[in-house]
Each structure stands twice: as structure tokens, then as C-alpha cells.
C-alpha positions, 0 to 999 in steps of 0.5 A: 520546540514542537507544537505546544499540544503535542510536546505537552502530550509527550512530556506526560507520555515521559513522565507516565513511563518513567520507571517503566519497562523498554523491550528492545529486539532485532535479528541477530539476537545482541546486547543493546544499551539502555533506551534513552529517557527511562529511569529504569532499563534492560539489557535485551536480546534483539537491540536496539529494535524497541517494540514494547514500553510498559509503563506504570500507569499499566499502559502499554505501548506497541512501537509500529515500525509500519506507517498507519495509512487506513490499511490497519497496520497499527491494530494488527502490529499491537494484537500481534505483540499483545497477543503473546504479552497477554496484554489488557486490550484496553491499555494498548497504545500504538506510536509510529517508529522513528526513521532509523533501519538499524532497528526497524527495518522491514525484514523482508528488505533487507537493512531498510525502513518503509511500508509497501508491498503489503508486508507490514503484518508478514514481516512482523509476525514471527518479530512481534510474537517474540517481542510479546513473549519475552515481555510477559516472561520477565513480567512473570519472571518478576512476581515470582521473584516478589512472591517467592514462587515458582514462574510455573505457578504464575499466570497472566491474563489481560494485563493481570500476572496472578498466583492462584494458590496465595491469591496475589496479583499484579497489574503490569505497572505495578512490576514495570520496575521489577521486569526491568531488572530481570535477566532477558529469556534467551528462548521463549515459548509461544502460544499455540493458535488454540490459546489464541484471545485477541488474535482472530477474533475481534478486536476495537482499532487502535486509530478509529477513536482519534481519527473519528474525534480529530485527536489524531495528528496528521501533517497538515495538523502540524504547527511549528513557532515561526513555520511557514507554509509553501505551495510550488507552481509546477510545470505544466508539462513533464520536463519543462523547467523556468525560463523567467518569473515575475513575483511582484504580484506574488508578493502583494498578497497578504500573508506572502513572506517569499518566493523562491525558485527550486528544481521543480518550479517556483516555491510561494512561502506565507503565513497559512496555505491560503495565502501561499495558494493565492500567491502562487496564482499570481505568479508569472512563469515563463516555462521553458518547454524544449525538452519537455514530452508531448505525446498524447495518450493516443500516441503512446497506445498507438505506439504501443500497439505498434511494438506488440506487433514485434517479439520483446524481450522474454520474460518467461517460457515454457514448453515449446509454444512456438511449436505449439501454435505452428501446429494449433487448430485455431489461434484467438487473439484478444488485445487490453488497454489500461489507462494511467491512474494517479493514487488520488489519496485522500490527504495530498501530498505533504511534509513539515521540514525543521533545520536546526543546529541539532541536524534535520527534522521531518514530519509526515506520512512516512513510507519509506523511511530509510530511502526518505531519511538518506535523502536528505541527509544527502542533501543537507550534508547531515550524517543520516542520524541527524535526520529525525522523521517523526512518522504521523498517520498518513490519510492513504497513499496506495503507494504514492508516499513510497516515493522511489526518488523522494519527490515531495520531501526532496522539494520542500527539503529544497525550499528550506535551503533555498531559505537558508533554513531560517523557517520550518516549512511546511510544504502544501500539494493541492489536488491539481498539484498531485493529479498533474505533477505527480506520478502515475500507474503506468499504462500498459497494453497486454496483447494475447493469443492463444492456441487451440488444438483440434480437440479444442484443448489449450496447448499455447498462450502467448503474452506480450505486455507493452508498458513503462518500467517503475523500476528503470531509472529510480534508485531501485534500478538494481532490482531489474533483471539483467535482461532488463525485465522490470519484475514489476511489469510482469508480475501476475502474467510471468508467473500465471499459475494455471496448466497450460504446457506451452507458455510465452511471456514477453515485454516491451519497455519504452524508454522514452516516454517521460511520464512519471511512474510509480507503484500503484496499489497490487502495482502490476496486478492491477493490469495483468490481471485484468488481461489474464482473467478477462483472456481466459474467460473470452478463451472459455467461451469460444471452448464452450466451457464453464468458467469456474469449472476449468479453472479447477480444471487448470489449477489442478496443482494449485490448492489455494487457487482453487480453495479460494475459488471454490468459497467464492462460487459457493457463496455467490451461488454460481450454479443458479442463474440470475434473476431476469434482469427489467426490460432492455438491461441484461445481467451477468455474472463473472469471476475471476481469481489471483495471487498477488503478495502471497495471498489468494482472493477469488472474486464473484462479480453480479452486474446489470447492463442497461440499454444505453451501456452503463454497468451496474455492480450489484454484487460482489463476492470474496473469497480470501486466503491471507493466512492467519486472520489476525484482524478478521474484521480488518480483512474484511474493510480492506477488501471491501475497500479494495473493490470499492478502489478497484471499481472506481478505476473500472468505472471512471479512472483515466490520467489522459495526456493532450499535448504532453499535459495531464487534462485531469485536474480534481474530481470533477475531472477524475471523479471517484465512485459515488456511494450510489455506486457501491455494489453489495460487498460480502467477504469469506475468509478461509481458515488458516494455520499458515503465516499471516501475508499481505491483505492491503493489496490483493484485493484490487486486482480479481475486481476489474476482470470479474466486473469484465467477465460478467459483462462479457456473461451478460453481452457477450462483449469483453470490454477490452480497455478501461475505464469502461465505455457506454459506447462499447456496450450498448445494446 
């Protein structure tokens, strides 16, 4: 049984919705049987995928296969489908999907549930419409049964289907029952832009009332009969596993019920997650650390740098560059260091495991669910079926609950076995826990060159990149190209998209670094970027030319680049010069544009240098090509929230290895931008026709490289590693 609160809230939830509508939906279309628990259900065209539910107290609920991390998905998944419903704003309601692929996967993953890549509102787009569209024709295909008059005649407006001529209407609820007996539409026309209501307009977000009064159930709001909490003492270096443990002093701690060894160190399980925390301060561990890594973080850039020296393997080629830097002019170099980052999310990791006779059942922040479902299932010797994810709000992640081994989830799915599954679980990381046990942004050094004929043109660029493979090793392994290229590693370098007929892209991937990896929010363009960017604004200053005007100049066959661009320098006013800065600052301003997830965003970046080096942000400018604005207001948050992210890397973010050990423990080692430090943030979108795409992301990577470029306007110094160093910029 759940917590009684919220078993409560769905016992009324099923009692509100019975004798409601179920519209179900997946590619290609088929039958489906009807959905469990309604009274009165439907055969439907794209089973079993339920999206919609119309209940007939006129509530209706949009069923979100994305996770809501803060990123706004559920607001955007339900104007999509309400959108084409012609639904009343108001009665929309929003539930996280069950784990189950066969209905809810991503459809540019394949057979595959999760949330990541910035792809929640463009793989629903075309799916959601549908879905909204078939429901408000059979909700119109029922009144006209009822009133005996032909479907043409009816209209349907927030939430209201009327008939003009007899004066009659009806609210959704009121032909719940009737919608459910009708014959499913094999086609369905939607809504050209211009009848657009909700959709590009502003519209209040689903989850901000229950997140704001405490009503929103996130993991550690999760309380089971008899649950216990647990906290792992990890090792304190990667690869160090447990000799010997003493947990006599452990135990002596009130509200301490057990301790257990796991994989991933030793599991204190208690009451509450105090008792479980001081517990494990108590503990005794003997780690056995013979195969554990030791490097520093120094050594491995040491490394690095020795590699890059080398040729790698290619990851793109154009031209002849070999040719062209025989025969270049001149040839500029320029090298970039990029520290390991953690995600650093708000809520650290966490998850609730129930085992039962009835199979497995997980509550938390889920991202992937298919991979996180399968996981387990192998784990517990379940049929996948048998592992229910009840998928919560999930307090960020930026891409460390897509977890390519399942990390957490698999650790607290060990200390259930190890308790014989006597116990819920509830599994507890602090801060300390995720900042030194997690996994981490690789770090990466770009080396660059660049020739330059005697006319001073570009004719060469040439680009090698040292770093970590997220992909090498984890089940997404297949994703690698034969050559062994990590995609993930290149992306923003390999496919750079301005004219220069001579192009070299190569990697070096070590395999021997044993620091956990993972995708970190714009994954690879959070580092290519800053490298290309800064490169080509050090390469426009030695050129003597002006910034913005050659990358038009470069991006010629490439309109959204430039149309992007463009706004950005327009709104920033980048023809007219700063104010003077006080005496002994100097000011800058620096732009920087790039495409990551299928959309554009230009930056314009305004900052002051103070005589002692510190850097001030005090103005940022974005310009942003998303396609279709479903959310205008939610475009604009995550890309204020996107610079406010980017830049606190910029300023403060480094994961440094002493030994083998991550130093960094909380924020008073890995501190987060200060509100104090926000610059003024205005965001333009452009108009578009085109498919919406990805917006939680590719606002991250334009921010480090415009700040860079500006400070490089205003010292002529391009800081060449991050986070950024007073020493390099005093005056």
C-alpha cells in the first residue's frame, strides 16, 4: 500500500474518472483493449500509448511520457495535446507515465522510454497533436449523435462542444461516456498555426502551484508502512572496493535497523535518514585500494597534452588540410582546458524500491525508464512487466539521472536483496555522496591551428580533441562508430558549420582513466563550443576582422546560424561601443554562436574586468531558433536558466582530483553562482513554422565562449582553460 496521502489522491482520482474517456496511441496505428480501471472504454487507433483521460467531472488529464525535471516538459506536453482538443486551460491536469516502452517510448529512440537530448517536446509533437485531434472529434462525433445534427455544425472551445443554431452545448464531462462509444477517426484534421490558442501564447505551468505550496510529491516525499532509509559509505577512491568493516558502533545509533555490505560499498539501513547518515559516520571501513585510480588532475592534463601532440584518430575531414597548412603563410595555434564538472542537481540522487509477491515497485525522478526498468528486472529475476517505476518530479538532473548503468537505482536494488526484501528502501545520496561518488562531465583538451594564406583568408583548421568516451564501456556502447569515434566527444567540432574548405577533426580517447563519465548538460557542446568559438574569435583578431561580420561572412549557407546571429547583435547593439568602464576595469563584449539538438542560439555576452582579474557579467543577449515556440515563456526560463548554469561553470565549476580522490565535497568547495552574480539576461526568439526542437540544452553551450570572447575584447587575453582565473587576467 502506498502512503496513505497519496493511495487517498488516486482512489478519488479513479472514482472522479469512471465512466470517462481513455484515448490511447502509438505508431503503427492497431487495436488496442480497453484501459484497465474505466468503466467505459474505447477501441483506439495507436494502442496501447495513453495520453489523454476526460473524466467527467471535465478534467482532463495529459499522461506525460517525458520526466518534469524543471525543464517544463509537462507544460509543454499537455498545450500540445490540448492545443488540438480545444481543451479548457484550466481543467488540464498532468501525471508522469508508467515505465513501460511498448506505449511510451521516445520515438526518436527507438522501442525505448527516457527523457534526455532535449527531445521531449520534438518527439511529441506530431504524437501529441494526433492525440488532441482525435479526441475532440469523437467528443464531436458524440453531440452530434446526441442533438442529431451534423459533426460540420459543431464547434468546440475551451472545453465547451456547442451547436449554434439549437443553442445546445456540453462540457467535455458531460460526454465522456458517449465519446467512448464512438468509432475511432482513422484520420484527423489539425489545426493550422493561425487557429493557434494556447500554443505560442502564454500559458500558466502545470507544476508551479504544487511545487510552490509543497503539494508536489518528489522521492524523498515518499513514505511506505515499515520503509527504511539507507545511506552507502562509498569509497573514497574510484576502484577501491572493502577489505574489512566494523559496524558495531553502526549499530549503537539509534534508529539504526542494519547494516549490509553491497557492490558499491556498505549500506546503513534506519528509521529516518538522520539516523542512517550518523550511522554511517560511524562505520569502520577498511577499503582495499590496489586497483583503485590515482592520478591527479594535473597528471591527466599533463597526459592529455602529450597525446594531442600526436595525430588521433579522424573524425571528419575536408579538403586537403594537409595540403593546406604546407603550403599556409602563417599558422596559429591555440590550445583549451576543460575541468570535470558534476551535475550538481538540486535533489541528489535518490529512489524508493518496494519487493513484493506482486513483482518490483520504484519511485523517483525517472529518465530512463526502459533501461532503469530492464535493469532491475534483471536483477530480481522479474519479467520487465513486473517492474512498476512510479516516475515523480525529479528536483533537476542535467543528465545525471540518465544513468547509462543505472548507478543508484541498481545500488539500492542491491540493498533490498541484501535484506531479503523484507523492507521498502529508500536510498539517501547527500551531496558528498554524488560530488565524490558520482559521475562527472569529462574533461577534455581541444588543441587548435589554423592556417592562414598570404592574403590573410582561412584555408585550414585543424582540431584535435583529448578526452574520456561516455559512451565506451556502458550499454550504449553500440552507439560508438566503428573506428571507435564517441559521437558524444566531437559533436559541435566534427560538424562545425562554417566555410573553411580545408577541415581536420581528430580524437584521442584514453582508455585508462577510471573517472566515471557521464552526459552533462549540451554533453559535448558544452566543451566544443567553448574551443571553436573562442578559436575563431583569437583567429578574427590576428585577421583584424570584425567578429560578427565574418561569421556571416562564414556562414553564408547556413541561414538559421546567421539569422540567430543576426537578432542577437541587433538587440545587443554590437555596432555601438560600450560605455567607458571606471578606472582600472575594462569592459568587453563577445558573442558567440551554436547548434546543438536541432536549434540555434547566438549569444552576446557584456562584461567588466577589474584590476585585480575578477570578471563581471553584466549583460547577456539570446537570440534563439527553437522552431515552433510552444511555451514562449518556457523558452525564455530555460534559456535564462541555461546562462545562469553555463556561467556558474565558467566562474566557479571544477571536480579536481588529488590522488585519485575528487577534493570537492559541497558547495563550499564547489560553489554555485550567487544571485549577485546573474548578469541581465534578455531572450528573442525567432519566429518559426518549423517543428518545435530541443530548448532544455542548447542554451549552455554559446555562454562560456561569448563571456570568453568579451573578455578577450576587453584584454586582449582569451582565457584558454575554465573555470576562469583572476591570475590570468589581471591587468
Amino acid at each position: 500500500m502506498d502512503d496513505p496521502t497519496i493511495e487517498n489522491r488516486r482512489r478519488r482520482r479513479f472514482l472522479q474518472e469512471a465512466g470517462g474517456l481513455t484515448l490511447a496511441f502509438c505508431l503503427p496505428a492497431r487495436a488496442a483493449p480497453p484501459a484497465t480501471g474505466q468503466t467505459a472504454s474505447v477501441a483506439v487507433p495507436f494502442a496501447p500509448n495513453a495520453f489523454l483521460r476526460i473524466a467527467t467531472d471535465d478534467s482532463v488529464t495529459v499522461i506525460a511520457k517525458h520526466l518534469e525535471m524543471g525543464q517544463g516538459s509537462y507544460t509543454g506536453l499537455a498545450t500540445i495535446l490540448a492545443e488540438e482538443l480545444d481543451a479548457d486551460w484550466q481543467t488540464v491536469r498532468v501525471e508522469g507515465a508508467p515505465a513501460d516502452a511498448t506505449r511510451y517510448n521516445n520515438l526518436f529512440w527507438g522501442p525505448s522510454q527516457g527523457t534526455g537530448g532535449s527531445t521531449a517536446m520534438a518527439n511529441s509533437w506530431d504524437q501529441l497533436r494526433q492525440a488532441g485531434a482525435t479526441g475532440r472529434a469523437m467528443l464531436v462525433s458524440a453531440a452530434a449523435r446526441r442533438w442529431q445534427v451534423p459533426v460540420t455544425e459543431i464547434a468546440v472551445r475551451d472545453g465547451v462542444v456547442s451547436h449554434a443554431a439549437t443553442k445546445r452545448q456540453a462540457r467535455f464531462g458531460e460526454l465522456a461516456a458517449d465519446a467512448a462509444r464512438e468509432a475511432v477517426p482513422a484520420e484527423v484534421v489539425l489545426k493550422p498555426m493561425g487557429e493557434f490558442r494556447l500554443i505560442g501564447r502564454h500559458v500558466p505551468r502545470k507544476d508551479s502551484a504544487d511545487k510552490t505550496s509543497g503539494r508536489a510529491i518528489f522521492t524523498q516525499d515518499i513514505r511506505l508502512p515499515g520503509m527504511l532509509v539507507a545511506v552507502v559509505a562509498h569509497a573514497p577512491l574510484f576502484g577501491a572496493t572493502v577489505r574489512h568493516f566494523d559496524a558495531t558502533a553502526a549499530r549503537r545509533v539509534q534508529g539504526v535497523v542494519d547494516v549490509v555490505p553491497i557492490p558499491s560499498g556498505i549500506a546503513v539501513l534506519a528509521r529516518d535518514t538522520w539516523s542512517a547518515k550518523k550511522g554511517r559516520d560511524a562505520l569502520r571501513v577498511e577499503w582495499d585500494e590496489s586497483r583503485a585510480f590515482r592520478l591527479d588532475s594535473a597528471d591527466i592534463l599533463a597526459r592529455y597534452r602529450e597525446m594531442a601532440k600526436s595525430p588521433g584518430v579522424v573524425a571528419q575531414r575536408t579538403g586537403d588540410p594537409e595540403q593546406a597548412f604546407a603550403g599556409a603563410d602563417r599558422i596559429i595555434l591555440a590550445s583549451y582546458d576543460l575541468p570535470y564538472l558534476a551535475h550538481a542537481a538540486m535533489e541528489p540522487m535518490n529512489c524508493v524500491i518496494r519487493l513484493g509477491e506482486e513483482g518490483c515497485e520504484v519511485w523517483n525522478g525517472e529518465q530512463l525508464n526502459t533501461g532503469d526498468q530492464a535493469r532491475l528486472a534483471e536483477m530480481f529475476g522479474l519479467p520487465v512487466e513486473r517492474v512498476k517505476i512510479h516516475m515523480l518530479y525529479a528536483g533537476g538532473s542535467f543528465g545525471r539521472r540518465a544513468n547509462t548503468e543505472s548507478d543508484y537505482l541498481v545500488e539500492a536494488a542491491h540493498i533490498v536483496k541484501a535484506i531479503g526484501g523484507r523492507a521498502p528502501v529508500k536510498l539517501v545520496w547527500m551531496r558528498e555522496d554524488d560530488m565524490r561518488a558520482g559521475y562527472y562531465r569529462p574533461l577534455f583538451h581541444h588543441s587548435l591551428a589554423a592556417a592562414i594564406d598570404a592574403e590573410g583568408r582561412l584555408i585550414g583548421w585543424r582540431h584535435r580533441l583529448v578526452g574520456q568516451s561516455i559512451l565506451a564501456g556502458s550499454s550504449f556502447a553500440a552507439l560508438t562508430r566503428q573506428d571507435g569515434i564517441d559521437p558524444l566527444s566531437v559533436e559541435g567540432a566534427a560538424n562545425l558549420p562554417y566555410a573553411i574548405a580545408n577541415r581536420l577533426v581528430e580524437l584521442h580517447t584514453p582508455k585508462d582513466i577510471g573517472v566515471p563519465v557521464l552526459w552533462w548538460r549540451s554533453v559535448g557542446s558544452s566543451h566544443t563550443a567553448y574551443a571553436t568559438e573562442v578559436f575563431l574569435d583569437v583567429l578574427a583578431r590576428a585577421l583584424g576582422k570584425d567578429p560578427l561580420a565574418w561569421r556571416l561572412e562564414l556562414l553564408a549557407e547556413h541561414p538559421r546560424h546567421r539569422g540567430v546571429l543576426q537578432l542577437a547583435a541587433e538587440k545587443a547593439d554590437w555596432a555601438r561601443p560600450l560605455p567607458a568602464a571606471t578606472s582600472g576595469s575594462r569592459r568587453g563584449r563577445g558573442l558567440a554562436v551554436h547548434e546543438s539538438f536541432q536549434s540555434y542560439v547566438a549569444q552576446v555576452a557584456e562584461v567588466t574586468v577589474a584590476a585585480d582579474g575578477s570578471v563581471k557579467v553584466d549583460r547577456v543577449v539570446c537570440a534563439v531558433d527553437c522552431g515552433m515556440a510552444i511555451n514562449p515563456d518556457n523558452i525564455r526560463s530555460q534559456v535564462e536558466g541555461a546562462v545562469g548554469f553555463a556561467l556558474s561553470a565558467v566562474l566557479h565549476g571544477e571536480i579536481t582530483l588529488r590522488a585519485g580522490a575528487v577534493v570537492e565535497g559541497n558547495f563550499d568547495t564547489y560553489p554555485m553562482l550567487r544571485i549577485g552574480e546573474m548578469p541581465r539576461v534578455e531572450v528573442y526568439i525567432v519566429p518559426s513554422a518549423a517543428k518545435p526542437t530541443g530548448i532544455g540544452e542548447p542554451g549552455v553551450p554559446p555562454l562560456a565562449p561569448a563571456v570568453a570572447n568579451a573578455i578577450g575584447a576587453a584584454t586582449g587575453r582569451f582565457p584558454e582553460r575554465l573555470p576562469l582565473r583572476r591570475a590570468d587576467l589581471r591587468a
